[in-house]
C-alpha positions as CSV (number, residue, x, y, z in Angstrom):
1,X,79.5,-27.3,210.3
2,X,82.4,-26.6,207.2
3,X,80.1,-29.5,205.5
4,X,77.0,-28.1,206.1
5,X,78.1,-24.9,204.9
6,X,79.9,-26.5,201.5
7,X,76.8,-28.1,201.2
8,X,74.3,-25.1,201.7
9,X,76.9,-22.6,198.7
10,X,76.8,-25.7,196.1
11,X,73.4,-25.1,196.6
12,X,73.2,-21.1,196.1
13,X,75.7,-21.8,193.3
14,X,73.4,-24.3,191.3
15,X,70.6,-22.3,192.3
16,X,72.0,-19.3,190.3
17,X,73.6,-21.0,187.7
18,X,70.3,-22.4,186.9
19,X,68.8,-19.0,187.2
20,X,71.0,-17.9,184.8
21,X,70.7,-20.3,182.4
22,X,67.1,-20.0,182.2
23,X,67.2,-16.1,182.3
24,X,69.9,-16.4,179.2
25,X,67.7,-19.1,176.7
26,X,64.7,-17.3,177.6
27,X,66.0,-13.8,176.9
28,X,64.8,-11.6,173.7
29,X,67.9,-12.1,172.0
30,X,68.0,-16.1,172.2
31,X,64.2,-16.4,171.6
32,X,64.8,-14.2,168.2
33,X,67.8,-16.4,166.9
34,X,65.6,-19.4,167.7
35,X,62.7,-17.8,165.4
36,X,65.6,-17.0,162.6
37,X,66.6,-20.4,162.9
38,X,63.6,-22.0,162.6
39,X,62.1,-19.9,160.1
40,X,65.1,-21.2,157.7
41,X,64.7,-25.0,158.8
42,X,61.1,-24.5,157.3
43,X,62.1,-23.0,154.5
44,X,64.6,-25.6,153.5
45,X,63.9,-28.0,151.1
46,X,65.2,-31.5,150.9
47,X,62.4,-32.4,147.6
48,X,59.7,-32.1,145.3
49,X,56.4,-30.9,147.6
50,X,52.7,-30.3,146.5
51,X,51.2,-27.3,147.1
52,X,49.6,-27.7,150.3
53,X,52.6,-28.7,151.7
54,X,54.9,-25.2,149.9
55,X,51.3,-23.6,150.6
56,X,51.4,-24.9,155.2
57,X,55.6,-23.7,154.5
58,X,55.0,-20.4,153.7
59,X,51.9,-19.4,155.8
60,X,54.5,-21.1,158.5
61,X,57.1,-18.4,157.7
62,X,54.7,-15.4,157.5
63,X,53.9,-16.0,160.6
64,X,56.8,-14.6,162.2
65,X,56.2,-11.3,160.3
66,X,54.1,-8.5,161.4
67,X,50.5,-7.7,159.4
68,X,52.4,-5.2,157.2
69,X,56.6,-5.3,155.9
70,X,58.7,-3.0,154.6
71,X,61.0,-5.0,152.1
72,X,64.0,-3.4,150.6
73,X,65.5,-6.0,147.8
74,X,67.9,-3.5,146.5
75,X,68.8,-3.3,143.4
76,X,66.7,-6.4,143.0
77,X,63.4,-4.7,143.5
78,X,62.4,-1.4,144.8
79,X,61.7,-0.8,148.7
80,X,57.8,-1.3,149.3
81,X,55.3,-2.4,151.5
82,X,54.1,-5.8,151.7
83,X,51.2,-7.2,153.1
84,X,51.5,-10.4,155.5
85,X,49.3,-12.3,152.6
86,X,52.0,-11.2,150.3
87,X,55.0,-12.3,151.6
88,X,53.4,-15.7,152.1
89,X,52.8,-15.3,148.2
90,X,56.1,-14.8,147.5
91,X,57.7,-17.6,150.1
92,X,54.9,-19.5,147.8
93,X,56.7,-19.0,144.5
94,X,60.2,-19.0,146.0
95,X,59.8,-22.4,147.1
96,X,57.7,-23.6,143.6
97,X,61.2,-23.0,141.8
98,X,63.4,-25.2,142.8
99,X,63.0,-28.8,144.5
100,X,65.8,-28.7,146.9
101,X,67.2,-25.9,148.8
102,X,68.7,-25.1,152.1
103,X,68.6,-22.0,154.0
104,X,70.5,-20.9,157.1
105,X,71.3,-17.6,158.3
106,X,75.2,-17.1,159.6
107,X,77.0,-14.3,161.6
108,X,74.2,-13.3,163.5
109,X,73.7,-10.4,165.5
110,X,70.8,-9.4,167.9
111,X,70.8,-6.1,168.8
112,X,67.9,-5.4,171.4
113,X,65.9,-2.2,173.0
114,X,62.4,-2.3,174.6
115,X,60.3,-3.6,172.4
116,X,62.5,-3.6,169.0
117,X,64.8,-5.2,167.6
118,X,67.8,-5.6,164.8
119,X,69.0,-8.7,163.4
120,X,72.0,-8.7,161.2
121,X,73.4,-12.1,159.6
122,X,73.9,-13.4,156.3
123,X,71.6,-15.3,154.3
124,X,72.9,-18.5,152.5
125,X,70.6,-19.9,150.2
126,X,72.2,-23.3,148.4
127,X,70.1,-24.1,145.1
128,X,70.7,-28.1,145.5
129,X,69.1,-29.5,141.9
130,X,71.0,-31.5,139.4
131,X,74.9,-30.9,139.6
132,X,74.3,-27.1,139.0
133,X,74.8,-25.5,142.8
134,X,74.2,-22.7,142.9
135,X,74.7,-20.6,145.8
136,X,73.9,-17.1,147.1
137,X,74.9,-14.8,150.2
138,X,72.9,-11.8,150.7
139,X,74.0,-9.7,154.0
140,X,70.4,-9.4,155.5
141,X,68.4,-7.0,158.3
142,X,65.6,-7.7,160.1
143,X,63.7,-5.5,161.6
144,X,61.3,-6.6,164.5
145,X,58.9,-5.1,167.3
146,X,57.4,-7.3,169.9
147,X,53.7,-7.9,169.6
148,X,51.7,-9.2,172.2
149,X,54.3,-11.2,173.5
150,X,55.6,-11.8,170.1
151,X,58.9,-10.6,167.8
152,X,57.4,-10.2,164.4
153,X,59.6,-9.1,161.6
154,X,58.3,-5.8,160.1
155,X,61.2,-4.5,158.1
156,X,63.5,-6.5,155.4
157,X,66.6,-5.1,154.3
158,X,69.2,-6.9,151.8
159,X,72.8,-5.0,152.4
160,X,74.8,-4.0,149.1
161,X,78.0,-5.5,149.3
162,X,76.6,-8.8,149.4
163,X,78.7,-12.3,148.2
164,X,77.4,-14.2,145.0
């Protein structure tokens, strides 16, 4: 009986462990650090690319954003509106201007309610060409609503006190 019984709360315990597990790498959080993540692997570059291929990247990447952004690139650029079509556009040109580059977003933060979310990290974007590297951390937010099942970014926000 003490066997059967071991036996039958290995069981429950796998069973919820399991549970668990699944529950946590399908939650909103996880599935929006997965997006972040793969949104930089495809914007990483590891050499030269023709256009189609820059062109498939960056309609790739605006993909994960919402039909219309609010970008703030402060004191870059002033805070507008951008149309999806316009921030492929700009991933476009971004990746035309340098053959290698890699991208990854650290410290990140996924703060989650209903259907919205905040992301908070810091962009790393390593300029690879020649023996000039050049490298730039921005502190970034992201802005996101869920969309059909979907977290599309819909607001872009560079933080001042960023590292250069």
């Amino acid at each position: 009986m003490k066997q059967h019984a071991r036996k039958i709360i290995i069981l429950l315990l796998c069973t919820g462990i399991g549970t668990g597990l699944f529950f946590y790498w399908n939650s909103d959080s996880s599935i929006i650090a997965k997006n972040i993540k793969t949104m930089a692997e495809i914007a990483s570059k590891e050499g030269e690319e023709n256009g189609i291929a820059m062109l498939a990247a960056a309609s790739k990447i605006s993909a994960y954003f919402d039909t219309y952004c609010d970008i703030d690139a402060s004191p870059y650029d002033l805070p507008r509106r951008y149309h999806k079509k316009d921030v492929s556009d700009q991933i476009f040109i971004i990746r035309q201007s340098t053959p290698v580059m890699l991208v990854r977003v650290d410290n990140l933060a996924i703060s989650v309610q209903d259907k919205q979310a905040v992301a908070t990290g810091t962009l790393r974007v390593e300029d690879l060409q020649g023996e000039a590297q050049l490298v730039n951390e921005q502190a970034l937010q992201l802005g996101m609503k869920k969309r059909d099942g979907d977290w599309l970014i819909d607001e872009v926000t560079f933080l001042e006190g960023s590292v250069q």
